[in-house]
C-alpha positions as CSV (number, residue, x, y, z in Angstrom):
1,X,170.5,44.4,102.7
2,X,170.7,48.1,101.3
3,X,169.1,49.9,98.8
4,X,172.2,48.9,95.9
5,X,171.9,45.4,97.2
6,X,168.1,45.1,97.1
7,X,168.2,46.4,93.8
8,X,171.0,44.2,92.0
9,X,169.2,41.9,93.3
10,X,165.3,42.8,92.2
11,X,167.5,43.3,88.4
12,X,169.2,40.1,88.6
13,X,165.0,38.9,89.2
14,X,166.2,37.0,92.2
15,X,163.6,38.6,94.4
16,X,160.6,36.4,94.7
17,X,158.9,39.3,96.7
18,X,158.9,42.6,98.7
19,X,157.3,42.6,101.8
20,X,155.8,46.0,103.6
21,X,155.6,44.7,107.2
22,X,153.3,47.1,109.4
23,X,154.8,47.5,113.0
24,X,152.4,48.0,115.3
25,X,150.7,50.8,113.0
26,X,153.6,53.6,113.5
27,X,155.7,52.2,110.7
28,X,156.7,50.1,107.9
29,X,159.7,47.8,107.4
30,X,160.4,46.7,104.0
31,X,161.7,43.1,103.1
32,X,162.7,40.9,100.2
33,X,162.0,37.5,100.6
34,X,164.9,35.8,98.5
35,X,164.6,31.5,98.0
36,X,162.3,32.0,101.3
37,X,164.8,34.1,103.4
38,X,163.6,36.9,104.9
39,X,165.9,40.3,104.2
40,X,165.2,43.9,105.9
41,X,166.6,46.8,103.9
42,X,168.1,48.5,105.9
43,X,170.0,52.0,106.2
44,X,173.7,53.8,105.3
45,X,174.1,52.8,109.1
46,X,173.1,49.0,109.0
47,X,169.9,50.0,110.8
48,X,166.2,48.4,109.9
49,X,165.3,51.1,107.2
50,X,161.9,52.5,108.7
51,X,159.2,53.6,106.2
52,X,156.7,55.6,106.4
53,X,153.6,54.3,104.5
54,X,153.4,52.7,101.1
55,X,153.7,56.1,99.4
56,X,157.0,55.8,101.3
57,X,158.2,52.3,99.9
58,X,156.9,53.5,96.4
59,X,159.3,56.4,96.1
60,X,162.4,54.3,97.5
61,X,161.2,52.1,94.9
62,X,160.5,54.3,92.0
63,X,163.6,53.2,90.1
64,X,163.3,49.5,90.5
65,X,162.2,46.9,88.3
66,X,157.9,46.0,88.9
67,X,158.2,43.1,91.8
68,X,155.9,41.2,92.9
69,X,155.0,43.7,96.4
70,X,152.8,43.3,99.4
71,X,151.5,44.7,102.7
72,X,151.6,42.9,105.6
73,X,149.4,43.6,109.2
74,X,150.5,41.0,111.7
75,X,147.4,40.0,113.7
76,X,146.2,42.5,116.5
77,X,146.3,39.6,119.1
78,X,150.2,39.3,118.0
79,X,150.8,42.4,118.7
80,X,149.1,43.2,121.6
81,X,150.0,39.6,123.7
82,X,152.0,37.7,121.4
83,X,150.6,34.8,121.6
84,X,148.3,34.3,118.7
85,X,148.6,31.4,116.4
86,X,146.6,33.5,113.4
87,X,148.7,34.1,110.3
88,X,149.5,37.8,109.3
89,X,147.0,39.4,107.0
90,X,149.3,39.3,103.6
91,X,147.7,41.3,100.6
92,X,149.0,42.2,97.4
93,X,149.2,46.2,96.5
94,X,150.6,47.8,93.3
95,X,154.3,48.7,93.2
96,X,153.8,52.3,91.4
97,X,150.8,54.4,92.4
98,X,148.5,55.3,89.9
């Protein structure tokens, strides 16, 4: 999903919510979730749009209707083996800065 797409989509209030995925601590990956799917935004090139930080998101964002936005740190035993059964640390943050 692109930018235009994400936000026809966050207009036509079919986002349920955005998701700001931490990876590994070096950058962010935005997603909508949309009737539980999970969709990256991604670039002019089709690549996973890398953020970086929720200053970041915020100024993609500016222009978009107020969602429903998040941050997400996957657990550090996730990331450092991949085997843990903990869920992601999901809390919600403001979508404009104050």
């Amino acid at each position: 999903m692109n930018l235009q797409e994400l936000n026809a989509y966050a207009v036509a209030g079919k986002i349920d919510e955005l998701n700001l995925i931490s990876m590994e601590g070096v950058f962010y990956v935005l997603e909508a979730r949309i009737s539980g799917a999970a969709h990256p935004l991604r670039d002019a090139h089709g690549e996973v749009l890398h953020l970086r930080s929720v200053e970041h998101a915020r100024e993609v964002l500016h222009a978009f209707p107020k969602l429903s936005f998040n941050i997400v740190h996957t657990s550090v035993q996730d990331e450092m083996c991949g085997a843990s059964t903990e869920e992601s640390l999901k809390v919600p943050i403001t979508f404009r800065s104050v």
